[in-house]
N, C-alpha and C positions, 0 to 999 in steps of 0.2 A: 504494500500500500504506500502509493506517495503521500509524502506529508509538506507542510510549509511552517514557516511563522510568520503569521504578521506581527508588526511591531508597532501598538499606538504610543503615544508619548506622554501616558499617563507614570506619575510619580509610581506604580506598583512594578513595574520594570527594572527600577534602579538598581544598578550592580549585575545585571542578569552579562554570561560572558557572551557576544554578539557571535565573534569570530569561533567560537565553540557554537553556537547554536548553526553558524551558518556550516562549519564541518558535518554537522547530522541531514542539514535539509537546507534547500531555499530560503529565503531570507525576504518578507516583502516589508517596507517600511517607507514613513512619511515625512513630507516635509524637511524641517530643518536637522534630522536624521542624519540627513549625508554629511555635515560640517564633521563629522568625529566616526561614520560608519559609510561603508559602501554596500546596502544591500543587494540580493542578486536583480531584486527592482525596487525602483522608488517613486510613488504617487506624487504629486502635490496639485492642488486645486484651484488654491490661491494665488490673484495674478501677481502678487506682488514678490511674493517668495519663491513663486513658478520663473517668472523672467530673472530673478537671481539665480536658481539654480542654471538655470540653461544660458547665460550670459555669463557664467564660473568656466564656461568648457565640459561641466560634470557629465550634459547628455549626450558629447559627442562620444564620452569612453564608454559609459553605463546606460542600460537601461532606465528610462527615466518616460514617465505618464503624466498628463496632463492636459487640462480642455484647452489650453490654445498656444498648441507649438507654436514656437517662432521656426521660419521656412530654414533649412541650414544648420541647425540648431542640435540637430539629432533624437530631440525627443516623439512620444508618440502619442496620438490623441486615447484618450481614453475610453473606454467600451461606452458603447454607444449611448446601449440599455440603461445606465447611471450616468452619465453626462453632468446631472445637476446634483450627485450624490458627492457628501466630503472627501475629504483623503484618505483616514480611518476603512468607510468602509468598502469603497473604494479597491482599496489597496487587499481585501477580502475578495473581492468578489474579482479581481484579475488572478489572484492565489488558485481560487476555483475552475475560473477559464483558463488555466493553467492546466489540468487536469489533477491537481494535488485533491487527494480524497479526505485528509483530513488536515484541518487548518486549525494550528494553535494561533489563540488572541492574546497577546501578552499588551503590557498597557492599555488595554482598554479601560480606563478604570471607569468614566463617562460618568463622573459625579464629584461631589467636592471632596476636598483634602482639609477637613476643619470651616467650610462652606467657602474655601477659596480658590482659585484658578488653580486647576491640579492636573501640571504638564511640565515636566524634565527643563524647556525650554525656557520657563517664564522668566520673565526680565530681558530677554534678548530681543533682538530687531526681530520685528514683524509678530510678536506676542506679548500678550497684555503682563503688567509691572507685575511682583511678586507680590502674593498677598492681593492682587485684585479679586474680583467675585465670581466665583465660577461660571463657567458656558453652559448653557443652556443645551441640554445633551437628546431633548427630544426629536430631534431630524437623526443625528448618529445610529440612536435606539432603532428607528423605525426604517433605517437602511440596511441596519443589520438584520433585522427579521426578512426586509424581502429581499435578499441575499440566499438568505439561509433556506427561504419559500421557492427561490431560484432553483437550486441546488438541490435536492430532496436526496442524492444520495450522495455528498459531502458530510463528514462529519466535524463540526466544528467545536470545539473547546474552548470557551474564556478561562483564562486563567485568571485567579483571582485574587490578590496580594491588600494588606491590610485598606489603602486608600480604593480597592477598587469598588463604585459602590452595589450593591445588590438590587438589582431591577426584575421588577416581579414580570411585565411581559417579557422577558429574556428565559426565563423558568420554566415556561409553555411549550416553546421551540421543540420539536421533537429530534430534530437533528442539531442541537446545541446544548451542550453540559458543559458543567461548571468545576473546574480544578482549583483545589487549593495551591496557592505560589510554592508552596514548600514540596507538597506532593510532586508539582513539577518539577522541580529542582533538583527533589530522589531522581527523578526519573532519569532527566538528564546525565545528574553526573553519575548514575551507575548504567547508564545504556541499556535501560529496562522499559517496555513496557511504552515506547513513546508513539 
Protein backbone atom coordinates (compact mmCIF):
# COMPACT_ATOMS: atom_id res chain seq x y z
CA UNK A 1 0.00 0.00 0.00
CA UNK A 2 1.27 3.58 -0.84
CA UNK A 3 1.22 5.84 1.66
CA UNK A 4 2.03 9.94 1.85
CA UNK A 5 2.36 12.61 4.56
CA UNK A 6 0.91 15.66 4.34
CA UNK A 7 2.26 18.25 6.21
CA UNK A 8 -0.06 21.38 7.61
CA UNK A 9 1.77 23.93 9.63
CA UNK A 10 -0.12 23.58 12.74
CA UNK A 11 2.13 23.89 16.07
CA UNK A 12 1.37 19.63 16.77
CA UNK A 13 4.15 18.99 14.03
CA UNK A 14 6.81 20.49 15.97
CA UNK A 15 10.07 18.47 16.05
CA UNK A 16 8.57 15.66 13.80
CA UNK A 17 12.12 14.58 11.65
CA UNK A 18 10.91 15.65 7.92
CA UNK A 19 13.83 14.01 6.14
CA UNK A 20 13.01 10.68 8.10
CA UNK A 21 9.53 10.87 7.20
CA UNK A 22 10.40 11.67 3.68
CA UNK A 23 12.91 8.26 3.80
CA UNK A 24 9.49 6.15 4.46
CA UNK A 25 7.03 7.82 1.95
CA UNK A 26 6.26 11.01 -0.14
CA UNK A 27 6.28 14.15 1.45
CA UNK A 28 3.38 16.80 0.60
CA UNK A 29 3.48 20.10 2.24
CA UNK A 30 2.45 23.86 2.22
CA UNK A 31 3.21 27.02 1.85
CA UNK A 32 6.17 28.65 3.63
CA UNK A 33 7.30 24.95 4.29
CA UNK A 34 9.92 25.11 1.76
CA UNK A 35 12.14 28.04 3.54
CA UNK A 36 13.74 25.05 5.92
CA UNK A 37 12.14 21.67 3.98
CA UNK A 38 11.90 20.42 0.28
CA UNK A 39 8.82 18.39 0.03
CA UNK A 40 8.50 15.77 -2.65
CA UNK A 41 5.40 18.54 -3.57
CA UNK A 42 4.50 21.69 -2.24
CA UNK A 43 0.95 23.56 -2.54
CA UNK A 44 0.55 27.17 -1.96
CA UNK A 45 -2.78 29.14 -2.68
CA UNK A 46 -1.99 32.29 -1.62
CA UNK A 47 -0.80 34.80 -4.36
CA UNK A 48 1.35 36.55 -2.38
CA UNK A 49 3.56 33.74 -0.85
CA UNK A 50 2.77 31.70 -4.20
CA UNK A 51 4.71 34.46 -6.51
CA UNK A 52 7.47 34.37 -3.74
CA UNK A 53 7.87 30.84 -3.91
CA UNK A 54 8.16 30.68 -7.62
CA UNK A 55 10.15 34.16 -8.07
CA UNK A 56 12.97 32.16 -5.31
CA UNK A 57 13.61 29.76 -8.41
CA UNK A 58 12.08 26.94 -6.00
CA UNK A 59 9.49 25.74 -8.95
CA UNK A 60 11.93 25.48 -11.47
CA UNK A 61 13.95 22.59 -9.35
CA UNK A 62 10.80 21.12 -7.40
CA UNK A 63 7.58 20.29 -7.62
CA UNK A 64 5.50 23.14 -6.64
CA UNK A 65 1.04 23.63 -7.07
CA UNK A 66 -0.66 26.55 -7.38
CA UNK A 67 -3.86 28.40 -8.86
CA UNK A 68 -1.88 30.95 -10.84
CA UNK A 69 1.50 29.84 -12.23
CA UNK A 70 3.45 32.50 -13.55
CA UNK A 71 4.33 31.28 -17.45
CA UNK A 72 8.31 30.07 -17.18
CA UNK A 73 8.20 29.80 -13.67
CA UNK A 74 7.94 25.84 -13.56
CA UNK A 75 5.03 25.54 -11.28
CA UNK A 76 1.66 23.62 -11.90
CA UNK A 77 -1.95 24.64 -11.63
CA UNK A 78 -3.62 22.81 -9.33
CA UNK A 79 -6.59 20.08 -9.62
CA UNK A 80 -9.15 21.58 -11.10
CA UNK A 81 -11.98 19.98 -8.91
CA UNK A 82 -10.46 22.28 -5.77
CA UNK A 83 -9.33 25.27 -7.52
CA UNK A 84 -10.97 27.47 -4.69
CA UNK A 85 -9.86 24.92 -1.89
CA UNK A 86 -6.73 26.08 0.61
CA UNK A 87 -3.30 24.75 0.77
CA UNK A 88 -3.82 22.35 3.68
CA UNK A 89 -6.40 20.56 1.80
CA UNK A 90 -5.36 20.81 -1.18
CA UNK A 91 -2.13 19.46 -0.66
CA UNK A 92 -4.56 16.11 0.59
CA UNK A 93 -6.23 15.76 -2.17
CA UNK A 94 -3.00 15.85 -4.90
CA UNK A 95 -1.56 13.03 -2.15
CA UNK A 96 -4.64 11.17 -3.26
CA UNK A 97 -4.60 11.95 -7.18
CA UNK A 98 -1.32 10.64 -6.57
CA UNK A 99 -2.56 7.24 -6.17
CA UNK A 100 -1.02 7.08 -2.37
CA UNK A 101 -3.86 4.82 -0.49
CA UNK A 102 -3.27 6.12 2.71
CA UNK A 103 -2.41 9.71 3.75
CA UNK A 104 -1.12 10.60 7.09
CA UNK A 105 -2.23 14.51 8.38
CA UNK A 106 0.24 15.80 10.40
CA UNK A 107 -0.39 19.54 11.53
CA UNK A 108 -3.47 19.76 10.84
CA UNK A 109 -4.27 21.00 14.06
CA UNK A 110 -7.35 23.53 12.55
CA UNK A 111 -8.08 25.16 15.93
CA UNK A 112 -6.59 27.31 18.54
CA UNK A 113 -3.35 26.88 20.42
CA UNK A 114 -4.71 28.67 23.99
CA UNK A 115 -7.40 30.60 21.35
CA UNK A 116 -4.56 31.82 19.36
CA UNK A 117 -3.02 31.74 15.79
CA UNK A 118 -1.63 28.11 15.88
CA UNK A 119 0.80 27.76 12.87
CA UNK A 120 4.94 27.00 13.04
CA UNK A 121 5.12 30.01 10.88
CA UNK A 122 3.52 32.94 12.98
CA UNK A 123 5.30 36.12 13.15
CA UNK A 124 6.89 35.78 9.75
CA UNK A 125 6.18 37.41 6.32
CA UNK A 126 2.94 36.75 4.90
CA UNK A 127 1.34 35.29 8.48
CA UNK A 128 -0.52 36.98 11.08
CA UNK A 129 1.91 38.29 14.48
CA UNK A 130 2.38 35.72 17.39
CA UNK A 131 -0.39 35.46 19.69
CA UNK A 132 -2.88 36.82 17.08
CA UNK A 133 -6.43 35.17 17.02
CA UNK A 134 -6.83 32.13 15.49
CA UNK A 135 -8.34 31.34 11.72
CA UNK A 136 -11.26 30.57 11.23
CA UNK A 137 -10.85 26.66 10.34
CA UNK A 138 -14.47 26.01 8.89
CA UNK A 139 -13.72 26.13 4.90
CA UNK A 140 -10.21 23.64 5.99
CA UNK A 141 -12.93 21.35 7.88
CA UNK A 142 -15.35 21.08 5.13
CA UNK A 143 -12.55 20.42 2.21
CA UNK A 144 -11.28 17.90 4.02
CA UNK A 145 -14.60 15.93 4.36
CA UNK A 146 -15.01 16.22 0.46
CA UNK A 147 -11.77 15.01 -0.09
CA UNK A 148 -12.16 12.36 2.00
CA UNK A 149 -16.12 11.97 0.17
CA UNK A 150 -13.74 12.05 -3.17
CA UNK A 151 -11.72 9.38 -2.20
CA UNK A 152 -13.81 6.55 -0.75
CA UNK A 153 -11.05 4.05 -0.99
CA UNK A 154 -8.07 6.29 0.42
CA UNK A 155 -7.57 5.96 3.87
CA UNK A 156 -6.72 8.91 5.68
CA UNK A 157 -5.25 9.53 9.40
CA UNK A 158 -5.14 12.90 11.23
CA UNK A 159 -2.61 12.65 13.56
CA UNK A 160 -3.21 14.39 16.45
CA UNK A 161 -0.69 16.14 18.87
CA UNK A 162 -1.71 18.12 22.15
CA UNK A 163 -2.69 21.61 20.02
CA UNK A 164 -4.55 19.64 17.55
CA UNK A 165 -8.18 20.46 18.07
CA UNK A 166 -10.99 17.78 18.14
CA UNK A 167 -13.67 18.40 15.50
CA UNK A 168 -16.76 16.38 15.84
CA UNK A 169 -17.72 16.28 11.96
CA UNK A 170 -14.00 14.97 11.34
CA UNK A 171 -15.34 11.63 13.63
CA UNK A 172 -18.13 10.71 11.01
CA UNK A 173 -15.61 10.23 8.15
CA UNK A 174 -15.80 6.76 7.51
CA UNK A 175 -12.46 6.69 5.62
CA UNK A 176 -10.78 9.20 8.32
CA UNK A 177 -9.25 8.20 11.81
CA UNK A 178 -7.61 9.70 14.31
CA UNK A 179 -3.90 8.89 15.63
CA UNK A 180 -2.59 9.88 18.76
CA UNK A 181 1.02 12.06 17.93
CA UNK A 182 2.86 9.60 20.16
CA UNK A 183 1.38 6.48 18.71
CA UNK A 184 2.64 7.99 15.57
CA UNK A 185 5.93 8.51 16.43
CA UNK A 186 6.01 4.50 17.91
CA UNK A 187 5.27 3.82 14.76
CA UNK A 188 7.77 5.79 12.89
CA UNK A 189 10.76 5.28 14.67
CA UNK A 190 10.24 1.60 15.09
CA UNK A 191 9.01 0.93 11.21
CA UNK A 192 5.87 -0.65 12.49
CA UNK A 193 2.62 -0.76 11.45
CA UNK A 194 2.65 2.62 9.28
Amino acid sequence: MSIAFVLGNGISRSGLDLIQLQSIAPVYGCNALYREFTPSALIATDLPISEQIQHSGYSIKNRFYTRTPIPGYGAYPVLAQYWSFSSGPLAVAHAAEDQCRKIYMLGFDMGPAEEQFNNLYAGTEFYKKLGAVSTFTGNWIRQIIQVANDYPAVEFVRVQGETTAKIKELTVIKNLTHLPMLEFRNRINNKKDI
